[in-house]
C-alpha positions as CSV (number, residue, x, y, z in Angstrom):
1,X,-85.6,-53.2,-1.3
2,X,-81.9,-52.9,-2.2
3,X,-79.8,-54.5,0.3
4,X,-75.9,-52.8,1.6
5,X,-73.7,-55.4,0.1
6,X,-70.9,-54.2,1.7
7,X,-68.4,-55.2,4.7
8,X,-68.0,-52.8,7.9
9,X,-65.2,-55.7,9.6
10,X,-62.2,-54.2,10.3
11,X,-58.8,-55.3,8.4
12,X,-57.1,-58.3,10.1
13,X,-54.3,-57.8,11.8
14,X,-51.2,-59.9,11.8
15,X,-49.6,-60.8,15.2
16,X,-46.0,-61.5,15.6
17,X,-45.4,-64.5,18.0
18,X,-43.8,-63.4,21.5
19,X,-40.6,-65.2,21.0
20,X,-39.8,-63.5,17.9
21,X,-37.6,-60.0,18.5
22,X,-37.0,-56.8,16.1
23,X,-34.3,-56.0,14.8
24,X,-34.2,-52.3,16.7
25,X,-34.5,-54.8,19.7
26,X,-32.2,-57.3,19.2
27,X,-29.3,-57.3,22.0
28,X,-25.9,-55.9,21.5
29,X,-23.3,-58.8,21.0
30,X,-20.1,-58.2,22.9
31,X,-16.9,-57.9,20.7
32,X,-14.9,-61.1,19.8
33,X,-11.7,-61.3,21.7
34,X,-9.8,-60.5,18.5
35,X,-11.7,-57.5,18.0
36,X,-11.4,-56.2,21.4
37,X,-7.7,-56.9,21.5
38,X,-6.9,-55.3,18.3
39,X,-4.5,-52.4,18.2
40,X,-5.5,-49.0,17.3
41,X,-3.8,-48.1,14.3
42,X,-3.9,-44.1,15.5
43,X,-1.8,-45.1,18.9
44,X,1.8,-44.8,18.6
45,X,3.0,-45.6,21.9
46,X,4.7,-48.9,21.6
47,X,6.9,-47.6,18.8
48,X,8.4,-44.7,21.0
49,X,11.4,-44.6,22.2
50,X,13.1,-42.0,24.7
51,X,17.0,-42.0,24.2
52,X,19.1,-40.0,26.9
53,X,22.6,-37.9,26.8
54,X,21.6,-36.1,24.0
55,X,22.7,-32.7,23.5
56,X,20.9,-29.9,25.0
57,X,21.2,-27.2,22.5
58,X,21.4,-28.9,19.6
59,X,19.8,-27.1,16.4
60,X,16.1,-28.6,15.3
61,X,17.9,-29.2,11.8
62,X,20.3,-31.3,12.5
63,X,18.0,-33.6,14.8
64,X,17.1,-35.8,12.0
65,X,20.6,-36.6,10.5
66,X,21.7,-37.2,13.8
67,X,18.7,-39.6,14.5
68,X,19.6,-41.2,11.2
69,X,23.5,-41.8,12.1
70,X,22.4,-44.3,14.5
71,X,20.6,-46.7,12.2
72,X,23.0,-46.0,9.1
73,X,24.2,-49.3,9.4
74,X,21.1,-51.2,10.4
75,X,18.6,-51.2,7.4
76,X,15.9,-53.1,9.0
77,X,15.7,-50.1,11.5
78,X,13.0,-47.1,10.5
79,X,12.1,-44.0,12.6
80,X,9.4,-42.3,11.4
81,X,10.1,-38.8,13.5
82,X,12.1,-37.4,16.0
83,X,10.9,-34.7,19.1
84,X,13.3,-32.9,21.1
85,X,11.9,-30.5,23.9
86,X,14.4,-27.2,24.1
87,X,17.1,-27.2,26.4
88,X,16.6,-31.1,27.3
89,X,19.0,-33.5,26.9
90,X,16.3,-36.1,25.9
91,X,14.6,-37.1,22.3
92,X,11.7,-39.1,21.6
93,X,11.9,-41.3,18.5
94,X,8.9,-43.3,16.7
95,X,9.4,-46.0,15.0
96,X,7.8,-47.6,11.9
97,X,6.9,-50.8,13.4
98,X,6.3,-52.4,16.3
99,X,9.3,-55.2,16.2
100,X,11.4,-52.6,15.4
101,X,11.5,-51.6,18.8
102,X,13.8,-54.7,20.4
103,X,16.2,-54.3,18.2
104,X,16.9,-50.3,18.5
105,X,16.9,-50.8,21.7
106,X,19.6,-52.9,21.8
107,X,21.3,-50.8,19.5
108,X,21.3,-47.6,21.3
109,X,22.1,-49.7,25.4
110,X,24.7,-51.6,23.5
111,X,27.5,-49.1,24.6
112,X,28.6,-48.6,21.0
113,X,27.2,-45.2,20.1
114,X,27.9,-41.5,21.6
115,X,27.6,-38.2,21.5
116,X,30.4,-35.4,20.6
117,X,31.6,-35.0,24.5
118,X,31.8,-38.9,24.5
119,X,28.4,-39.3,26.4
120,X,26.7,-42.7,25.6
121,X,23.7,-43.3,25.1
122,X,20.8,-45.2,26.4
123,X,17.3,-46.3,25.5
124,X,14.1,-46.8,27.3
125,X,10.8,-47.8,26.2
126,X,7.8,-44.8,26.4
127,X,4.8,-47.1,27.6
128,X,3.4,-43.8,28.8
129,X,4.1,-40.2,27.2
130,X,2.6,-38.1,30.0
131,X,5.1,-39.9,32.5
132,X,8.1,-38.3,30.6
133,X,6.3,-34.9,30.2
134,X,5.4,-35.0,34.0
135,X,2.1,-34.1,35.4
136,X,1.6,-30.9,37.2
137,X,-1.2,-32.4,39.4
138,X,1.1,-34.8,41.1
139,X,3.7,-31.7,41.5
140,X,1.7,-29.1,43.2
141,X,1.8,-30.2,46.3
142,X,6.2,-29.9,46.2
143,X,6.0,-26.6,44.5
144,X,3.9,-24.9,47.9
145,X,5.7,-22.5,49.9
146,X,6.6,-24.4,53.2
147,X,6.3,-22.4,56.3
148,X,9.0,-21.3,58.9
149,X,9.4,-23.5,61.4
150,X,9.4,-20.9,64.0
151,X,5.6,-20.0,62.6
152,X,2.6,-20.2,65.0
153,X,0.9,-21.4,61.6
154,X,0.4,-25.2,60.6
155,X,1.6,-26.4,57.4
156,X,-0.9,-27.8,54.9
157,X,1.2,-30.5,53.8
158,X,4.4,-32.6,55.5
159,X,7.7,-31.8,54.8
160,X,10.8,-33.0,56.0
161,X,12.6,-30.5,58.2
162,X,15.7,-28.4,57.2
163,X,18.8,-29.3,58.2
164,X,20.7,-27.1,60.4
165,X,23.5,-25.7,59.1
166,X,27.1,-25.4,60.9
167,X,29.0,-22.0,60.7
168,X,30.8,-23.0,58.2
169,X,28.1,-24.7,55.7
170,X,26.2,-21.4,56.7
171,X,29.5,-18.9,55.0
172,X,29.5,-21.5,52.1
173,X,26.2,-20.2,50.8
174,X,27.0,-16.9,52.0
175,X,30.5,-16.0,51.0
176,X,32.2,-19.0,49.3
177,X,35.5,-17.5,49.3
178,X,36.4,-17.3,52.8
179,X,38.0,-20.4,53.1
180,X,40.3,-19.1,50.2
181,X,43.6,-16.6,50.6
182,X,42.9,-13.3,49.1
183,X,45.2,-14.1,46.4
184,X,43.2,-17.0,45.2
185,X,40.0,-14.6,45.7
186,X,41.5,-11.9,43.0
187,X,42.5,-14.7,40.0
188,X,39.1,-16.2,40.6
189,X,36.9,-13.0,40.8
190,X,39.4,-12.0,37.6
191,X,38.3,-15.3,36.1
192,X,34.5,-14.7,36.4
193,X,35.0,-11.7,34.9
194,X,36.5,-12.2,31.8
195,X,33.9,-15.4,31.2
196,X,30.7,-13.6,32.3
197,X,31.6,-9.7,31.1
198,X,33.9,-10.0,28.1
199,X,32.6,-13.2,27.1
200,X,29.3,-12.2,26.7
201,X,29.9,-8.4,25.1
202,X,31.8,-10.0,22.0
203,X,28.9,-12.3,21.6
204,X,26.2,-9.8,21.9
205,X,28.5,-7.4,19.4
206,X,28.9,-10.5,17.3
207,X,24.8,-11.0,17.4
208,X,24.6,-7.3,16.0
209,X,27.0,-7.8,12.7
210,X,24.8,-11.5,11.9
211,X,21.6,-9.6,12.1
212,X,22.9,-6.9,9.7
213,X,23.9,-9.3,7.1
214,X,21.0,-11.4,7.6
215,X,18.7,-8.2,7.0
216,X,21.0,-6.9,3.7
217,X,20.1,-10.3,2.2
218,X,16.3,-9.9,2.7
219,X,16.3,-6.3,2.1
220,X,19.2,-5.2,-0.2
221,X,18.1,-2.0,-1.1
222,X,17.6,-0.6,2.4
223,X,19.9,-2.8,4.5
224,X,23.8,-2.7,3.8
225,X,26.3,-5.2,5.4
226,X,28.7,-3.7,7.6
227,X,32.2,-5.3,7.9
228,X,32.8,-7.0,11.7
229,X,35.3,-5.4,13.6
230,X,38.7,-7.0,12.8
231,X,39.1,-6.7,17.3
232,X,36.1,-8.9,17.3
233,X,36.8,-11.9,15.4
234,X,40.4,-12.3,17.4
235,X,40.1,-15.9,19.3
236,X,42.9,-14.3,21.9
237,X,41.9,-12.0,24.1
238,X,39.5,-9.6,22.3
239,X,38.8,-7.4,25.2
240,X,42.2,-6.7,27.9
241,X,41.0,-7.0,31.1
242,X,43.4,-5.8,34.2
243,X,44.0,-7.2,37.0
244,X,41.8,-6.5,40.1
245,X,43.5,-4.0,42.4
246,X,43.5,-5.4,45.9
247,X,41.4,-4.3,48.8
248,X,43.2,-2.0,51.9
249,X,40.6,-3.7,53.9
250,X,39.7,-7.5,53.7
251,X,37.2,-8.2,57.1
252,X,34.2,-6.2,58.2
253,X,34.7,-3.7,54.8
254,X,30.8,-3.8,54.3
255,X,28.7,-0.4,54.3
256,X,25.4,-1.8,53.4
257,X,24.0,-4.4,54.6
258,X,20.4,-6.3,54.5
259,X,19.1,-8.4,56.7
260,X,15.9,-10.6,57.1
261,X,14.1,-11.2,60.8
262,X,12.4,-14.2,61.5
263,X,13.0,-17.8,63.4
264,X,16.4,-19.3,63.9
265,X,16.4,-23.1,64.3
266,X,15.2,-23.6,67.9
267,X,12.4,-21.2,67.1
268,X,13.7,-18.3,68.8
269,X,13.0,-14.5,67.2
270,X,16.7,-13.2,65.6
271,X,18.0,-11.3,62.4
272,X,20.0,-12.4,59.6
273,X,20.6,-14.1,56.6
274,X,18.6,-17.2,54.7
275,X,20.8,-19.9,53.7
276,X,18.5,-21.8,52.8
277,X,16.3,-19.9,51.4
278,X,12.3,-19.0,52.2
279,X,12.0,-22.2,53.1
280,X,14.4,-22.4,55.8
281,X,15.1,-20.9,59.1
282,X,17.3,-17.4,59.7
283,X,21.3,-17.8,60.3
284,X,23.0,-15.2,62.4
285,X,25.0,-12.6,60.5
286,X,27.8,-12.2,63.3
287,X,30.0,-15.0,62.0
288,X,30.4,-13.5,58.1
289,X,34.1,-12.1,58.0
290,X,33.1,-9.2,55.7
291,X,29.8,-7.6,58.1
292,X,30.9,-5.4,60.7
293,X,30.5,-6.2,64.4
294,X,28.1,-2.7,65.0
């Protein structure tokens, strides 16, 4: 009788001793203290630079050769690039290296360097770019309305109260010539005139003539230059303006008038004007020289 020769034991298994650890279960080793104080090499903050009494409107091309005027004579000095926000009398510089940043500072708070209207300049350190941009969060609660004071309604936030205004602060925001003779009225209204009418006509007509030519270049077969006015390009007195003709009536001469009701500064119901705006309390209109007493 044949005899089964073979094995049914199952295969050994190995065991692992309980102190020994995988490597999927090995613990996470905490940085060493010259990896975790490293730099990022993508963070530019420590190189910029915010440099004041710049000039507002000054064109985006000539940024960076004004930029490099200040280091022309300083070799070891590198900016990388320049940003100027519009209208903002402010640029922020980066520059190539960190120790490079003691040194233009220096430079620009030494007193030495200045702009065309003989501004100087000075330098401080951006640790933070968000501070310089401002942040809207922390300026919402200044741009709410504030409420009248003579409003049964509470205000969500404090506010300092208005000041109250004498009779004559109070025709100061109204009409700020009435502390003036007539005569110094006319040469001053003549004045505005001529810088906020004339001024701005021979610009805009100017504005029209640059477009023109700019257009014939592009466009040469559609678009033909037309020649300026000869009237235009005078520096003296392109436009002759006369002189205002005085008024037969200089108090109470008003046929129109608008007023605004609401609370006066002790809280009392009255119509009038707002000196100091929405946010403020209502002046009486009886002590303007040029409303009429009925």
């Amino acid at each position: 009788m044949a005899t089964d020769t073979s094995t049914s034991e199952k295969p050994s298994e190995t065991k692992t001793p309980t102190n020994a650890t995988s490597k999927t279960d090995e613990p996470m080793t905490k940085p060493s203290t010259s990896e975790a104080d490293a730099p990022d090499p993508f963070d530019k903050t420590s190189r910029k630079v915010i440099v004041y009494n710049v000039l507002k409107y000054i064109k985006n091309n000539e940024l960076p050769s004004l930029v490099k005027t200040w280091i022309a004579d300083h070799p070891n000095l590198e900016i990388e690039k320049q940003k100027k926000p519009p209208q903002s009398n402010w640029v922020q510089v980066t520059l190539a290296k960190d120790e490079m940043v003691t040194p233009f500072l220096e430079l620009m708070n030494s007193g030495s360097l200045s702009n065309k209207r003989g501004q100087v300049y000075y330098a401080k350190k951006c640790d933070n770019e968000n501070k310089q941009r401002g942040d809207d969060r922390d300026n919402s609660k200044s741009r709410k309305r504030k409420p009248n004071p003579g409003s049964t309604t509470e205000p969500e936030t404090e506010y300092d109260p208005l000041k109250v205004l004498s009779d004559a602060e109070v025709l100061n925001s109204l009409v700020p010539y009435w502390d003036k003779t007539y005569e110094h009225q006319l040469i001053m209204k003549n004045r505005q005139v001529i810088q906020k009418c004339t001024k701005k006509i021979i610009n805009s007509l100017k504005q029209v003539f640059l477009k023109r030519t700019k257009e014939s270049k592009r466009n040469p077969e559609y678009v033909k230059p037309l020649p300026i006015y000869d009237w235009i390009q005078q520096k003296v007195k392109p436009i002759n303006v006369h002189r205002i003709l005085p008024s037969p009536t200089l108090r109470e001469y008003r046929n129109k008038c608008e007023f605004t009701f609401g609370s006066n500064a002790k809280g009392e119901v009255c119509c009038g004007y707002t000196p100091n705006g929405w946010n403020g309390y209502i002046s009486s209109s009886l002590s303007c020289p040029n409303i009429p007493a009925e």
